[in-house]
C-alpha positions as MATLAB code, in Angstrom:
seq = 'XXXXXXXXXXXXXXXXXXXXXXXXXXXXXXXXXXXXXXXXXXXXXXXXXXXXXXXXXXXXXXXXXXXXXXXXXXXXXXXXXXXXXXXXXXXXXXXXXXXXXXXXXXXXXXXXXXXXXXXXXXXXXXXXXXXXXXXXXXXXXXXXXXXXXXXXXXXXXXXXXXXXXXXXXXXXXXXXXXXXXXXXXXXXXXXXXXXXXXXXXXXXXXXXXXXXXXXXXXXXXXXXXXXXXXXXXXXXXXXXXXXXXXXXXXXXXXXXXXXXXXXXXXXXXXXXXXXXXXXXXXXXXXXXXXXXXXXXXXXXXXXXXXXXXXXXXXXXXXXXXXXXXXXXXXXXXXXXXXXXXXXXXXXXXXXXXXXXXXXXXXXXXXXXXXXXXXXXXXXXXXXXXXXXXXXXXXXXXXXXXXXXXXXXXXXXXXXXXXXXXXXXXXXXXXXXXXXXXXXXXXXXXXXXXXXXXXXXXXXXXXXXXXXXXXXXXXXXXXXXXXXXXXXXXXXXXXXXXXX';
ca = [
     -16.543  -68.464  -55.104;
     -18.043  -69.358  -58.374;
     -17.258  -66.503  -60.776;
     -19.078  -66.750  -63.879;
     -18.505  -65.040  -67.174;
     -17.942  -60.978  -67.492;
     -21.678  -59.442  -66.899;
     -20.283  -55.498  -67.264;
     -17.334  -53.647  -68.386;
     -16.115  -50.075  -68.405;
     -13.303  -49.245  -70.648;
     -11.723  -46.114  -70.041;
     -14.009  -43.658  -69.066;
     -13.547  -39.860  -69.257;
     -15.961  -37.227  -68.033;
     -15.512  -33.751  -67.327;
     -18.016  -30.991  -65.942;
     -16.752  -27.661  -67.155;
     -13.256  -27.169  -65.937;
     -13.503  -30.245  -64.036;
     -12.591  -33.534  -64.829;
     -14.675  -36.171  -62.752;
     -13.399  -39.085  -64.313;
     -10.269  -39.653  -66.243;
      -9.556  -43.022  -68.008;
     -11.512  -45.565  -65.549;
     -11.685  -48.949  -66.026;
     -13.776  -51.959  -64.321;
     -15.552  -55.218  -64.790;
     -18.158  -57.196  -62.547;
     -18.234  -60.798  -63.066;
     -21.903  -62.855  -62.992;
     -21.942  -63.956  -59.210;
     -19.685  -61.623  -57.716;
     -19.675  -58.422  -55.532;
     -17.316  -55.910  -56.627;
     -17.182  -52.984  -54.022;
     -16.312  -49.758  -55.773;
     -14.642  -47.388  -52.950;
     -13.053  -43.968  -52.799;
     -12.928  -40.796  -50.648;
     -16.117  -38.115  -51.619;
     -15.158  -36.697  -54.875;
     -13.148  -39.367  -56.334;
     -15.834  -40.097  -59.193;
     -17.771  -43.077  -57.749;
     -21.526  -41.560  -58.311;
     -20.183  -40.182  -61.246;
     -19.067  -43.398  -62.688;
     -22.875  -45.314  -61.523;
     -24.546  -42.377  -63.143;
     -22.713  -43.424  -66.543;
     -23.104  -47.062  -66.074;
     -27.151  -46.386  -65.548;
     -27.558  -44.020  -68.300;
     -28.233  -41.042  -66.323;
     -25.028  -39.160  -68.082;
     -23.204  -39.523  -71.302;
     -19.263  -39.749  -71.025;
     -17.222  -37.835  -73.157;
     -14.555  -41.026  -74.283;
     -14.494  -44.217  -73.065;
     -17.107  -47.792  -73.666;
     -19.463  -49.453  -72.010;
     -19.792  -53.266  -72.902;
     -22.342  -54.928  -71.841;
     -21.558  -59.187  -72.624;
     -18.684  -58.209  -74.142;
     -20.742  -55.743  -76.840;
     -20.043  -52.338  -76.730;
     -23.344  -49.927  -76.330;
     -24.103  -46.965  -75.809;
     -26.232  -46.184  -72.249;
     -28.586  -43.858  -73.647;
     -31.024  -42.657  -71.050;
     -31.747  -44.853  -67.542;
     -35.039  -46.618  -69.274;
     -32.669  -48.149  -71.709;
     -30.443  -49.213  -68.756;
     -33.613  -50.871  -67.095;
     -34.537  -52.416  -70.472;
     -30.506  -53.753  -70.938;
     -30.821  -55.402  -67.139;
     -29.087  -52.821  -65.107;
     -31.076  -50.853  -62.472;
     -29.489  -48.579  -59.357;
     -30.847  -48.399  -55.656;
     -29.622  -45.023  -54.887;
     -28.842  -43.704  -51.456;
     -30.910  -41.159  -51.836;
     -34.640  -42.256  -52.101;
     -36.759  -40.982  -54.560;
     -40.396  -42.411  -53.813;
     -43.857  -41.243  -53.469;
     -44.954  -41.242  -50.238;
     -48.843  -41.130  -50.626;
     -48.806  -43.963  -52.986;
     -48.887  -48.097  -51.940;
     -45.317  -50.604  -52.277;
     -46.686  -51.535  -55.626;
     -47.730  -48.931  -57.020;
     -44.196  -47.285  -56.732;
     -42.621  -50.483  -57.845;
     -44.166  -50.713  -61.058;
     -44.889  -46.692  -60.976;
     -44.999  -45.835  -65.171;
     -44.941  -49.592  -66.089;
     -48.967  -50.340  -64.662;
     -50.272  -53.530  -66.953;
     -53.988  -52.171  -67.756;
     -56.682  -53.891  -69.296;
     -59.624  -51.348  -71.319;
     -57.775  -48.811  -69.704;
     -57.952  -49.961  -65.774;
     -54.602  -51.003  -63.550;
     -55.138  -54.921  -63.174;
     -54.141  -54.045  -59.196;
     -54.522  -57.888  -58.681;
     -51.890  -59.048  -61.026;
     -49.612  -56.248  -59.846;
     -50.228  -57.479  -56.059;
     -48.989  -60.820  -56.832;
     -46.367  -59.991  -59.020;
     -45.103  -57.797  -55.743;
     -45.422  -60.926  -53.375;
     -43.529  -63.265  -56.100;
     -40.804  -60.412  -56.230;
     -41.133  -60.390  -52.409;
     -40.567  -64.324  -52.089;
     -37.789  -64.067  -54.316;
     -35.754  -61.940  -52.129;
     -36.680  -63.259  -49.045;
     -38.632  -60.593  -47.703;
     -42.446  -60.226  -46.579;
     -45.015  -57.025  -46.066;
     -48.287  -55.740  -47.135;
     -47.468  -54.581  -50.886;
     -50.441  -52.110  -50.314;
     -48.759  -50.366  -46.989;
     -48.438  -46.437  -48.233;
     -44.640  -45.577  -48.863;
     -45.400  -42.791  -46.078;
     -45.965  -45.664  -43.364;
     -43.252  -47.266  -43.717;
     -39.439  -47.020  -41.805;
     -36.358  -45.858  -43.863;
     -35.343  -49.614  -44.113;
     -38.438  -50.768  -45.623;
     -38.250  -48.226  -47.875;
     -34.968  -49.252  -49.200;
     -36.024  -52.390  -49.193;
     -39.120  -51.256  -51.764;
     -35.806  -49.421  -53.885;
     -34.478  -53.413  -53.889;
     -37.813  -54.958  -54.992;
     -37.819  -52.183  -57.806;
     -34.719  -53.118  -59.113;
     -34.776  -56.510  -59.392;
     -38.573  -56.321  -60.890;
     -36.648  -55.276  -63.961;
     -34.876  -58.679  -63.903;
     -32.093  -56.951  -63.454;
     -29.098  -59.123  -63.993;
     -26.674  -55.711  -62.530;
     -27.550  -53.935  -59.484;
     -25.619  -51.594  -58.153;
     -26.269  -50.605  -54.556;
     -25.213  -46.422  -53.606;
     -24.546  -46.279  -49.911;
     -27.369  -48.617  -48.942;
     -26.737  -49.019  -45.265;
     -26.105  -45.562  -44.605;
     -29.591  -45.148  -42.500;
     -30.062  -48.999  -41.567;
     -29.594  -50.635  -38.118;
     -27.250  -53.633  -37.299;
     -30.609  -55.962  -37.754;
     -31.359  -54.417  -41.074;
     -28.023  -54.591  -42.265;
     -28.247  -58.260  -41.975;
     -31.712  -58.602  -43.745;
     -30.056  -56.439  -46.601;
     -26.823  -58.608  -46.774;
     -28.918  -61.984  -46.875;
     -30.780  -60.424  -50.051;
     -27.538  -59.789  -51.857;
     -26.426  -62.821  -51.191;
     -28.961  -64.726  -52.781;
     -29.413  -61.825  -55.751;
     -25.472  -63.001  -55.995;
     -26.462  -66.740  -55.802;
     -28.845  -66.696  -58.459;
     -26.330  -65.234  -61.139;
     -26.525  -61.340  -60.331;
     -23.802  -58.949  -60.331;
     -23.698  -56.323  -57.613;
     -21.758  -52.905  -57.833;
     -21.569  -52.041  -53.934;
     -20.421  -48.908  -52.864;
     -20.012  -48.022  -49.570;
     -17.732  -46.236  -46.872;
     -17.876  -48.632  -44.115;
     -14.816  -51.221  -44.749;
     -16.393  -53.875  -42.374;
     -19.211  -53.780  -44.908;
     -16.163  -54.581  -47.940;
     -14.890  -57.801  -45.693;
     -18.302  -59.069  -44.808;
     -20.335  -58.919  -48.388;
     -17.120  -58.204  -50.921;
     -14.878  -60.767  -53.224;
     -13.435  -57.931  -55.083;
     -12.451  -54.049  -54.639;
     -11.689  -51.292  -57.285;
     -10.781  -47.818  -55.861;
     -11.077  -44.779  -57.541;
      -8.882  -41.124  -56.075;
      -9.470  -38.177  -58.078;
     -11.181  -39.241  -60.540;
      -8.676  -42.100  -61.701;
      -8.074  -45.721  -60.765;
      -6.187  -45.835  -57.764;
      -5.794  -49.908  -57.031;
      -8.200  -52.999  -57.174;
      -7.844  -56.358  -55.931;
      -9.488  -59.506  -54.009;
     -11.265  -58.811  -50.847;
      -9.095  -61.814  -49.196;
      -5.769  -60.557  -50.046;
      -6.471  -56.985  -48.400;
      -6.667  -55.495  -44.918;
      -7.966  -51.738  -43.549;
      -4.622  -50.393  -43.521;
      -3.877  -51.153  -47.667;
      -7.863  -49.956  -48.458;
      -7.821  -46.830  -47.309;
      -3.941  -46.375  -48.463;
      -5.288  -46.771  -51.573;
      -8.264  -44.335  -51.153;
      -6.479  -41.766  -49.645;
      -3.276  -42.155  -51.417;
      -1.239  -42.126  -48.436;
      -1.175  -44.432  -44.661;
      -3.926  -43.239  -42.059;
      -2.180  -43.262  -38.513;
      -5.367  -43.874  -36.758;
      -9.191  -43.182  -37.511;
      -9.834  -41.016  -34.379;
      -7.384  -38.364  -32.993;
      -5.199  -39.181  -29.871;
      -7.381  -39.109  -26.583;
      -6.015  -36.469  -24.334;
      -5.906  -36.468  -20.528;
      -7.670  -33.211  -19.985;
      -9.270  -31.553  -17.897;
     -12.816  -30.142  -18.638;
     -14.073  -26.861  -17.804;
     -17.027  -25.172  -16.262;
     -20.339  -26.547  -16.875;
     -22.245  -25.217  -19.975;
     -25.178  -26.016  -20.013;
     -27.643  -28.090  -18.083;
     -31.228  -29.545  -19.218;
     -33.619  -30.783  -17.073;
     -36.810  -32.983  -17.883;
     -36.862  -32.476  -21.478;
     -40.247  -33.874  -22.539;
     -41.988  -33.907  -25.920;
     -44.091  -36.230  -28.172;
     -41.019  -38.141  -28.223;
     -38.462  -37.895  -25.664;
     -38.825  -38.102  -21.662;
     -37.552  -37.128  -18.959;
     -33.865  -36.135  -20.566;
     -31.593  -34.335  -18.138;
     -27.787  -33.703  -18.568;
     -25.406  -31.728  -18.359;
     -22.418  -30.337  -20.807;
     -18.946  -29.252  -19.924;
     -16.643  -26.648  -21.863;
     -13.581  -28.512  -23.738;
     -17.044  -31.481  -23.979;
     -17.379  -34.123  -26.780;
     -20.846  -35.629  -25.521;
     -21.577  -39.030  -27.295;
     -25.452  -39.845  -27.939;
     -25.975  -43.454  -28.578;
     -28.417  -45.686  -29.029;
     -30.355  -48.248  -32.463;
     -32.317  -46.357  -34.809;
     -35.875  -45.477  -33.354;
     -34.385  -44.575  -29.944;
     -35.242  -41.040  -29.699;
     -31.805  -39.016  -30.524;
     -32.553  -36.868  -33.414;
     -36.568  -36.269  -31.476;
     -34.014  -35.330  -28.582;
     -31.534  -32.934  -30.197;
     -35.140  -31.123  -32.396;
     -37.072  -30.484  -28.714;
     -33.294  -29.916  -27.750;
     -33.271  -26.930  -30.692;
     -37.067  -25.748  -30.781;
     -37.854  -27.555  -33.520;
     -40.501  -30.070  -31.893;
     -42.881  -28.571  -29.187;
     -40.985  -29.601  -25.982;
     -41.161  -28.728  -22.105;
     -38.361  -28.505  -19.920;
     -35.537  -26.080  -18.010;
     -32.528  -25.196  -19.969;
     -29.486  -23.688  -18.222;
     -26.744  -22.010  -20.271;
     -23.448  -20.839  -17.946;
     -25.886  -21.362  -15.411;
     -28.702  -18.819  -16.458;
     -32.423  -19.806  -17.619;
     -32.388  -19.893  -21.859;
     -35.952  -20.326  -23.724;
     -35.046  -22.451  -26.437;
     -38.073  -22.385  -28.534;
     -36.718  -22.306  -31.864;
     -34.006  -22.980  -33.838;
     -33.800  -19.211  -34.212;
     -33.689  -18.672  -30.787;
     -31.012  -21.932  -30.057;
     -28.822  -19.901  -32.743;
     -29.286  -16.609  -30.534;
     -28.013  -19.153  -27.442;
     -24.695  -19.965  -29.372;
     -25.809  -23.044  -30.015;
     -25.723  -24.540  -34.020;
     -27.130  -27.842  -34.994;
     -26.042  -29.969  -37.769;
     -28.923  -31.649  -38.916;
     -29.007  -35.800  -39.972;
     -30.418  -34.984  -43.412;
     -27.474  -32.161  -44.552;
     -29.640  -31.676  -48.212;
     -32.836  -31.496  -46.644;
     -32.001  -29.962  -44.115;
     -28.733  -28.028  -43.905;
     -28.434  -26.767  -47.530;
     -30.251  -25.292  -50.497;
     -28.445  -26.904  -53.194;
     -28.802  -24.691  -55.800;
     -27.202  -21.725  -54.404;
     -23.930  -21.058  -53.821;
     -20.748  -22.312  -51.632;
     -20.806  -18.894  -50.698;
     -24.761  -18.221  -49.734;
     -24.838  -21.414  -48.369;
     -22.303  -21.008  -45.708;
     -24.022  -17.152  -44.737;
     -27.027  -18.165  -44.652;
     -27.278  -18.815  -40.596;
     -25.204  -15.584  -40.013;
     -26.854  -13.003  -42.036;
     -27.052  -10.641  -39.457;
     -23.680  -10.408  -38.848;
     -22.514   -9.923  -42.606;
     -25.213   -7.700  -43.510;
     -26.243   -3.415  -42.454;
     -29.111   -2.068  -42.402;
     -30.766   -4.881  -44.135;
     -27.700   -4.941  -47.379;
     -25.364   -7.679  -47.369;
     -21.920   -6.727  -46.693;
     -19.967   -8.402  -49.719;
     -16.718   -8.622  -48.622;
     -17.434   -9.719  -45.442;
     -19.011  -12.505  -46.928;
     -17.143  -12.987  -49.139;
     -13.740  -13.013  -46.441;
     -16.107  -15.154  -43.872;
     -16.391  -18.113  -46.873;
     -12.815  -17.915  -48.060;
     -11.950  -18.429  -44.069;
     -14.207  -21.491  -44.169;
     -12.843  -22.573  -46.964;
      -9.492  -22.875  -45.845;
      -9.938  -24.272  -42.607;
     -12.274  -26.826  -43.312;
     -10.293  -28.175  -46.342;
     -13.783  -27.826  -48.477;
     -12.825  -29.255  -51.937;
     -14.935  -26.599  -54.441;
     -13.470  -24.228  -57.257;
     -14.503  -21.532  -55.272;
     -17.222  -19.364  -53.333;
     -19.081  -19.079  -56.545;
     -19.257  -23.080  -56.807;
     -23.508  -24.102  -56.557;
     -23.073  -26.882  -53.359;
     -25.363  -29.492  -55.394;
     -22.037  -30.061  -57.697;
     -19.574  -31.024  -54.099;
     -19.252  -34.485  -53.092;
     -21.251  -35.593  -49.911;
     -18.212  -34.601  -47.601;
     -17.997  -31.406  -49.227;
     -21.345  -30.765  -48.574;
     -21.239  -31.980  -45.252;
     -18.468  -29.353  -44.394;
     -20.104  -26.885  -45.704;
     -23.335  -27.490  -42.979;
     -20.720  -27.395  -40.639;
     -19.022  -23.901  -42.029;
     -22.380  -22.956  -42.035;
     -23.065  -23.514  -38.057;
     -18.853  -22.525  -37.222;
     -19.735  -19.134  -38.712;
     -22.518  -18.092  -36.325;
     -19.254  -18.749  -33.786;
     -22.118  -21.200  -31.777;
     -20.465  -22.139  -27.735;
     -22.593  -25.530  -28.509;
     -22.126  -27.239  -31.488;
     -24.743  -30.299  -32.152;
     -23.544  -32.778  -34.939;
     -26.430  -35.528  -35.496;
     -24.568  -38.336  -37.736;
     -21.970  -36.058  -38.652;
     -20.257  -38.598  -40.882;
     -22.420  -40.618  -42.484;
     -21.956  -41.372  -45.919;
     -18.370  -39.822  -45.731;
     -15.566  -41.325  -46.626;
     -12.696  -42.508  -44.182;
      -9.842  -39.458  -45.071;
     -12.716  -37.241  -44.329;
     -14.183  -38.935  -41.430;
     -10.712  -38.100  -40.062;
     -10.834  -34.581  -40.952;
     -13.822  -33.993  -39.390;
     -12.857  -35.479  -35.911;
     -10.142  -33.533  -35.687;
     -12.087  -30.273  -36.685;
     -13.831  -31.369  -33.285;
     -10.964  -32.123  -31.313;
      -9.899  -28.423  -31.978;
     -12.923  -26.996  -31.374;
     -14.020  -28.336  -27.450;
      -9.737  -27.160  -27.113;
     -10.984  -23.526  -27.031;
     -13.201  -24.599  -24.179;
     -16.649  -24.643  -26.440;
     -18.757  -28.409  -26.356;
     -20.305  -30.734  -28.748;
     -23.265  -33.019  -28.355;
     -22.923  -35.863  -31.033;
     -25.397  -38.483  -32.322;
     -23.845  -41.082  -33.895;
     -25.095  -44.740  -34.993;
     -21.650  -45.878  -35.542;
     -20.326  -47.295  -32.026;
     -16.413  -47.286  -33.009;
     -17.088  -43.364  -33.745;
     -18.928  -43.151  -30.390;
     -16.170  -44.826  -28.525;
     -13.504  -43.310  -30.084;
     -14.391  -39.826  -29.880;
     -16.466  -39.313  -27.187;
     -15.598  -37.832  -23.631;
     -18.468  -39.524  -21.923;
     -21.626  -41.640  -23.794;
     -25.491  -40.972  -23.119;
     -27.634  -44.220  -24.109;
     -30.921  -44.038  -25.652;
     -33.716  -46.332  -25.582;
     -37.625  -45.630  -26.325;
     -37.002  -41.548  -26.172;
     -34.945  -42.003  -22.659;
     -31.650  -42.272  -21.416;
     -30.774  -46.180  -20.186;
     -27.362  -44.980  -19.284;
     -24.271  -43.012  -18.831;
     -20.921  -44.352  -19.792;
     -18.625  -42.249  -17.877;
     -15.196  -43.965  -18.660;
     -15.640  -44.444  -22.572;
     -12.110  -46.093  -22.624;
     -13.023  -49.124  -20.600;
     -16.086  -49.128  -22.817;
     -16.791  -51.734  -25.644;
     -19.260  -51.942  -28.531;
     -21.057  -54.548  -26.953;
     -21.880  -52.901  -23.371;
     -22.683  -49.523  -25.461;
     -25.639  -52.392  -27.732;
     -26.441  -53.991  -24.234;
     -27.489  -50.481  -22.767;
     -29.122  -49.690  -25.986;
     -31.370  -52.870  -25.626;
     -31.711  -53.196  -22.227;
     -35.461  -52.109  -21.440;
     -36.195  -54.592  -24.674;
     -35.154  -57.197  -22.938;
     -36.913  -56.470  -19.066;
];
């Protein structure tokens, strides 16, 4: 590895957010050439820290030094003008405009007062070239898959000539393929000079793209060091501030109990032909590459897509033809897209988690307070939710945080059927843990869980028995999971693509 010289430094950074202190005394540097993977459970500061270094906050003590000058990050244009630009796991893009116009969105080179289109069209293709990549530059944002979208987030970036780029979660929605695409791009941004910021949750990610690691844990700095002289074990020791056992609770000889609930010949726009069936005490594993047809399965599953088919719960006929009338049938979905979906940011830990069970906490059309109030504080407690209380709006939790509170949000309408569709991604590994065993306990009291998961290890390692997807059907059943391997699981997954 040829490190150059010092691109970016961060001396002792403090912020706080009212009574809570985000970031206390953090230090770092990323060399010219190198990829420095910036780790840390949800909460420990990490988006807090990238949202100083890109100008989007201020800190209250601490420097920035940019070439070994100290500045000041004023706003994020001034971060774009100093040669440091973010692609953020979240995507913010407009979806009725064209690849080019979104790269160069505010920044259109006019001439008498018209967008020279053809001059922006080829600078896209020579930013294309450069990364290794190729598409129509006028495709509509709205047209394209998540990973070409992230993709357009990459172009963006380095059209600043960006000489730091620091990449938030980027493989969070990206398949095995893409992953690979993405990987080949930062190696040849880090090739030509760049310094990349990576931050991500998935340690095989760290081994395959890093050459250094700096941790963060509450806020602080928790450890650093060279990709090469670590392992698993010492990462997440440092991220969690104390040794893991193991990543997915003990499997249990058990037996299961009566069958739950049976579908037969699901069919929408999407899915066909889907029949199964669901056990109490059941953690069903739904498997399959991106595209397959699981999240289309588990919305005709809910009501939320227009779907046909025969559902039988403890062996009587259900109508499930809306999520209202799923939550009626005890059964609670956790959607992919928690913000989007699951939460309304700006309210309350406290609303939040009622919101699916207003019925229950409310009479005669008036909330019941301290019901609420008790039902949160219970959710609280047994979920381990990080927050400084009920009152606490959910957009100021880390991801995990908010991904808890979905699931307080579904555990309080006491569902028998609990659906978790990518339940973990974008979560760190102490919660990852946290949130398997939350599962384990819950199919003990003889309820079920269907589970979609992209993440194979998760699928093998928690999962009772495995349905495969492929093109909106199921390609298989893996029945004994713990003879299964990660590369029968792809082989299933791919197996009508390759008839």
């Amino acid at each position: 590895m040829n490190v150059k010289n010092t691109a970016l430094e961060v001396r002792n950074i403090s912020k706080r957010f009212g009574g809570v202190i985000a970031l206390d005394n953090v230090s770092l540097s990323v060399c010219e050439g190198e990829v420095l993977c910036l780790l840390g459970e949800n909460g420990a500061g990490k988006s807090t820290l990238i949202n100083i270094i890109s100008g989007v906050y201020q800190p209250d003590a601490g420097e920035i030094h940019l070439d070994g000058e100290a500045i000041i990050m004023k706003n994020p244009h001034y971060a774009h003008q100093k040669g440091i630009s973010t692609v953020y796991q979240e995507l913010v893009q407009y979806p009725d405009m064209n690849i080019m116009e979104n790269i160069f969105s505010g920044r259109y080179e006019k001439r008498w007062g018209l967008i020279r289109k053809r001059e922006m069209y080829m600078k896209t293709r020579g930013l294309m070239e450069r990364v290794g990549i190729s598409f129509d530059p006028t495709l509509f944002i709205r047209d394209l898959s998540v990973a070409q979208r992230q993709l357009v987030e990459i172009l963006k970036a380095v059209s600043y000539d960006s000489r730091i780029i620091v990449f938030d979660e980027p493989t969070a929605s990206l398949t095995e393929e893409e992953t690979r695409t993405l990987f080949k791009i930062i190696e040849r941004l880090k090739a030509s000079g760049n310094a990349i910021i990576y931050i991500s949750h998935r340690l095989e990610e760290v081994f395959r793209i890093g050459d250094r690691i700096v941790v963060l844990k509450d806020g602080k700095n928790s450890g650093e060091g060279l990709v090469k002289d670590l392992d698993h074990d010492r990462i997440i020791s440092m991220m969690v501030g104390r040794e893991i056992e193991a990543r997915y609770p003990k499997r249990e000889k058990r037996e299961l109990g009566v069958e739950l609930l049976r579908v037969t010949d699901l069919n929408s726009r999407y899915v066909h032909d889907i029949s199964f069936e669901l056990r109490e005490g059941e953690i069903l594993g739904i498997g399959g590459l991106v595209g397959a047809g699981r999240t289309e399965m588990v919305r005709a599953l809910t009501g939320l897509d227009s779907a046909t088919g025969e559902f039988l719960f403890r062996g009587k006929k259900i109508l499930n033809k809306s999520p209202e009338a799923s939550l009626r049938n005890r059964i609670a979905t956790v959607p992919e897209d928690r913000k989007g979906q699951g939460l309304i940011t700006i309210l309350t830990v406290k609303h939040n988690i009622g919101l699916s069970s207003l019925r229950a906490l409310s009479k005669l059309g008036f909330m019941n307070r301290k019901k609420e109030q008790n039902c949160t504080v219970r959710y609280i407690d047994r979920l381990h939710i990080k927050t400084t209380g009920p009152q606490q709006p959910v957009e100021d939790l880390s991801g995990g945080n908010q991904q808890k509170i979905v699931m307080a949000k579904c555990l309080a309408t006491e569902p028998e059927i609990l659906i978790l569709d990518e339940p973990t991604r974008g979560i760190d590994v102490g919660t990852k843990v946290e949130i398997y065993q939350l599962m384990k306990d819950y199919v003990k009291t003889g309820k079920a869980i269907i589970m979609v998961s992209s993440e194979l290890p998760e699928l093998l390692g928690i999962s009772d028995r495995i349905l495969v997807m492929q093109g909106g059907r199921i390609t298989q059943e893996i029945v004994d999971v713990e003879q299964a391997t990660e590369e029968s699981v792809m082989r299933y997954a791919i197996a009508r693509g390759q008839s």
